[in-house]
PANUKOL-484133 format. One record per residue (C-alpha): residue number from 1; x, y, z. Coordinates in steps of 0.5 Angstrom, whole numbers. Example, Ala and Ser with C-alpha at 12.3 -4.5 7.8 and 13.67 -1.06 7.14 Angstrom:
! PANUKOL-484133
+-----+-------+-------+-------+
!   n !    c1 !    c2 !    c3 !
+-----+-------+-------+-------+
!   1 !    25 !    -9 !    16 !
!   2 !    27 !    -2 !    14 !
+-----+-------+-------+-------+
END
This chain:
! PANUKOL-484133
+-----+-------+-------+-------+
!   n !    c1 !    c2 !    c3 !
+-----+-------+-------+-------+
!   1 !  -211 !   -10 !   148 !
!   2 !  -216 !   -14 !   152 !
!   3 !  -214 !   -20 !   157 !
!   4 !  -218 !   -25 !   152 !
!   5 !  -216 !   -31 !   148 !
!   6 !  -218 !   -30 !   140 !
!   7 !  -219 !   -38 !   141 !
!   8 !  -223 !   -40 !   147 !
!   9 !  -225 !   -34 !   150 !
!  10 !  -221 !   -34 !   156 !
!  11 !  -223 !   -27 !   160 !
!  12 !  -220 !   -25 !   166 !
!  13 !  -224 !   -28 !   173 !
!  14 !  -224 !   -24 !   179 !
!  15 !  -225 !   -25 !   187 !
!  16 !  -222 !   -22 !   193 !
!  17 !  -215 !   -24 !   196 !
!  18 !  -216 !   -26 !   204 !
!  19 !  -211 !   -25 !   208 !
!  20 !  -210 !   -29 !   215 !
!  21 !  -213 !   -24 !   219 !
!  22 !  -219 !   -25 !   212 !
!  23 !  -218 !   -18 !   210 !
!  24 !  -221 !   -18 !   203 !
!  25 !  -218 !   -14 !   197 !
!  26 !  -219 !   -15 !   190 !
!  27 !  -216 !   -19 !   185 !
!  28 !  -216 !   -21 !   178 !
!  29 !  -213 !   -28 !   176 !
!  30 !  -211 !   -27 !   169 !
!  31 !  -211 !   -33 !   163 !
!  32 !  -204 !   -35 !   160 !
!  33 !  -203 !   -30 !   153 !
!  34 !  -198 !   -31 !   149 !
!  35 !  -197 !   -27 !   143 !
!  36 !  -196 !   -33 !   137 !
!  37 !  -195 !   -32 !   129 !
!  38 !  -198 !   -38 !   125 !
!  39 !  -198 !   -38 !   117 !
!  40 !  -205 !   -40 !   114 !
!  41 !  -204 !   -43 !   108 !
!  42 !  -210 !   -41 !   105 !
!  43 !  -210 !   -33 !   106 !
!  44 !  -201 !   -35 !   104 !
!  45 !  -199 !   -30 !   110 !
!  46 !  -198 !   -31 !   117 !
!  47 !  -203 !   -28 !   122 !
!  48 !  -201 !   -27 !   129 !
!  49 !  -206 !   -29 !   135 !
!  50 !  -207 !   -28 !   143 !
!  51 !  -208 !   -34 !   146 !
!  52 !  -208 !   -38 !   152 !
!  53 !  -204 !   -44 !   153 !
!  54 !  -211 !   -47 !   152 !
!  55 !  -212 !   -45 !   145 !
!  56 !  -205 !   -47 !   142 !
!  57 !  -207 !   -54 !   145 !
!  58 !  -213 !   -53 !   141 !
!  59 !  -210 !   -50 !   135 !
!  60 !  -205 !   -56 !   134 !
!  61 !  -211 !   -61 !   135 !
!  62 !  -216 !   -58 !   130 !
!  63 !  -212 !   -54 !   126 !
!  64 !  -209 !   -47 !   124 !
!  65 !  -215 !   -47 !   118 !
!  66 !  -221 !   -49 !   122 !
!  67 !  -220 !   -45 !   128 !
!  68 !  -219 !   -38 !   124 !
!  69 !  -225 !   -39 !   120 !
!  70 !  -229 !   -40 !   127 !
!  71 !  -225 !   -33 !   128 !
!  72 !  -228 !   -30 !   122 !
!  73 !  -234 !   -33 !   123 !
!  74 !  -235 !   -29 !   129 !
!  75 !  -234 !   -22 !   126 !
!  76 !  -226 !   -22 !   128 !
!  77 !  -220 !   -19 !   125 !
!  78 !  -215 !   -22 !   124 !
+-----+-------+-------+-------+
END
């Protein structure tokens, strides 16, 4: 499984950590994912998603209906 939310997108973005004496190594900062369950009434079954704080923040504004019908329209299972 991929570190990307089904909702918005969010990927992992990456950089260099600078230490004190600005030794660069590599890093990756991570979206926040969480796996959560919501019911669709219109498939009448629940579906569980990865998505990011962002995306259960956009899930309660616009509604579980629409955001799984932008899902499928891109190609996605659910």
């Amino acid at each position: 499984m991929s570190a990307r939310c089904q909702v918005t997108g969010a990927e992992p973005g990456f950089g260099k950590s600078v230490s004190h004496s600005h030794r660069r190594t590599n890093r990756r900062w991570d979206p926040n994912l969480q796996r959560k369950k919501y019911f669709v009434p219109s498939l009448g079954r629940t579906v569980t998603l990865t998505v990011s704080a962002r995306g259960i923040k956009t899930i309660d504004q616009r509604g579980i209906e629409s955001v799984v019908a932008q899902i499928r329209a891109r190609g996605e299972r659910i």
